[in-house]
C-alpha positions as CSV (number, residue, x, y, z in Angstrom):
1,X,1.4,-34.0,47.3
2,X,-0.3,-34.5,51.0
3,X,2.2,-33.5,52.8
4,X,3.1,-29.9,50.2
5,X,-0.8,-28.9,50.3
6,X,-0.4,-29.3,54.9
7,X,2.8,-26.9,54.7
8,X,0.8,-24.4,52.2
9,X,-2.1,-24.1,54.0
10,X,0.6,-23.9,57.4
11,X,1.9,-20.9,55.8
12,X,-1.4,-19.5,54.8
13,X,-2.3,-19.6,58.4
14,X,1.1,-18.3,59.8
15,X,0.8,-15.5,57.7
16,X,-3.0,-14.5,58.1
17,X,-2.2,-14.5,62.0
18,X,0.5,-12.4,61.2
19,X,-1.4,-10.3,59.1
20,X,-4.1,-10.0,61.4
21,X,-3.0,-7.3,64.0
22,X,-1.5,-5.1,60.4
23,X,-4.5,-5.1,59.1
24,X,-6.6,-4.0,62.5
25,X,-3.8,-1.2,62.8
26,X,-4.3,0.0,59.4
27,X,-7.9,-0.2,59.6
28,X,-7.3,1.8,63.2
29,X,-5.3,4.6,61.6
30,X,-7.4,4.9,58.6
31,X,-10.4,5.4,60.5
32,X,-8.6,8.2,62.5
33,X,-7.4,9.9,60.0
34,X,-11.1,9.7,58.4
35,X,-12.5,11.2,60.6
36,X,-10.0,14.2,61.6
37,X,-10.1,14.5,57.5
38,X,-14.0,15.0,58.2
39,X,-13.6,17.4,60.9
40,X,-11.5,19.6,58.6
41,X,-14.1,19.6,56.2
42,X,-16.9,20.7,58.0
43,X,-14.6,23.4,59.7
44,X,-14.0,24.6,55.7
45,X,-17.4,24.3,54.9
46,X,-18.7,26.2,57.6
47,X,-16.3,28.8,56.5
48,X,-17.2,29.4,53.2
49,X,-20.7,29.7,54.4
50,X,-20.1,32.2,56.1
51,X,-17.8,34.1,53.9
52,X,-21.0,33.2,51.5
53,X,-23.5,34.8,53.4
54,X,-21.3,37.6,54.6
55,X,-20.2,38.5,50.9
56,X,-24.4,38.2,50.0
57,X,-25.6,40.3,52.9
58,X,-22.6,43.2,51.5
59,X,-24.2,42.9,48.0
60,X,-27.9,43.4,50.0
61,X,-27.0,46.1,52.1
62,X,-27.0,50.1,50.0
63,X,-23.2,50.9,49.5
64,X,-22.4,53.8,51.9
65,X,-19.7,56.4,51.8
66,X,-16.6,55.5,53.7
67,X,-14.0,58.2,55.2
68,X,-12.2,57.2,52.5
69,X,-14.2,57.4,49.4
70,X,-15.6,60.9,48.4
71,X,-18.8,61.5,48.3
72,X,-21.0,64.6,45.8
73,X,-20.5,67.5,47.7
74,X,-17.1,66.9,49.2
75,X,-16.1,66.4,45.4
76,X,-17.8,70.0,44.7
77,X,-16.0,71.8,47.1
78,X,-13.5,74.2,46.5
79,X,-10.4,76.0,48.8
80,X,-13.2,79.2,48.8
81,X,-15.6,76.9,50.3
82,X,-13.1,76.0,52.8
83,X,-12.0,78.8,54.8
84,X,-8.7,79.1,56.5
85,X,-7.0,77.2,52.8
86,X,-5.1,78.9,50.8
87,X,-4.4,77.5,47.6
């Protein structure tokens, strides 16, 4: 019974030497990918703080006329008020 218990904890040490360096590598490439994982994050967050803020300050600020949108008195007018058009 001895000698069986020598061989198992032989094994038990072949293998946690072995195991060792795996387990420093995985912890290695876990950590790296934590942290460029965190990077991304904060790059996000940042982002949709400032999409946040941006979208806030456009709901602040008093909606003015674009070129595109008409405003009262270009919807008033009228080919006599224009001259030159013919209708």
């Amino acid at each position: 019974i001895r000698e069986v218990g020598a061989k198992a904890a032989e094994l038990a040490a072949a293998a946690g030497d072995k195991a060792g360096p795996v387990a420093s590598r995985t912890a290695e490439v876990t950590g790296q990918a934590g942290h460029k994982l965190a990077e991304r994050a904060r790059g996000l967050a940042a982002e949709l703080r400032r999409d946040q803020a941006a979208a806030e300050a456009e709901a602040a600020s008093p909606a003015e006329p674009t070129a595109a949108e008409p405003t009262a008195e270009s919807a008033t007018e009228t080919s006599e008020d224009r001259p030159g058009e013919m209708s």
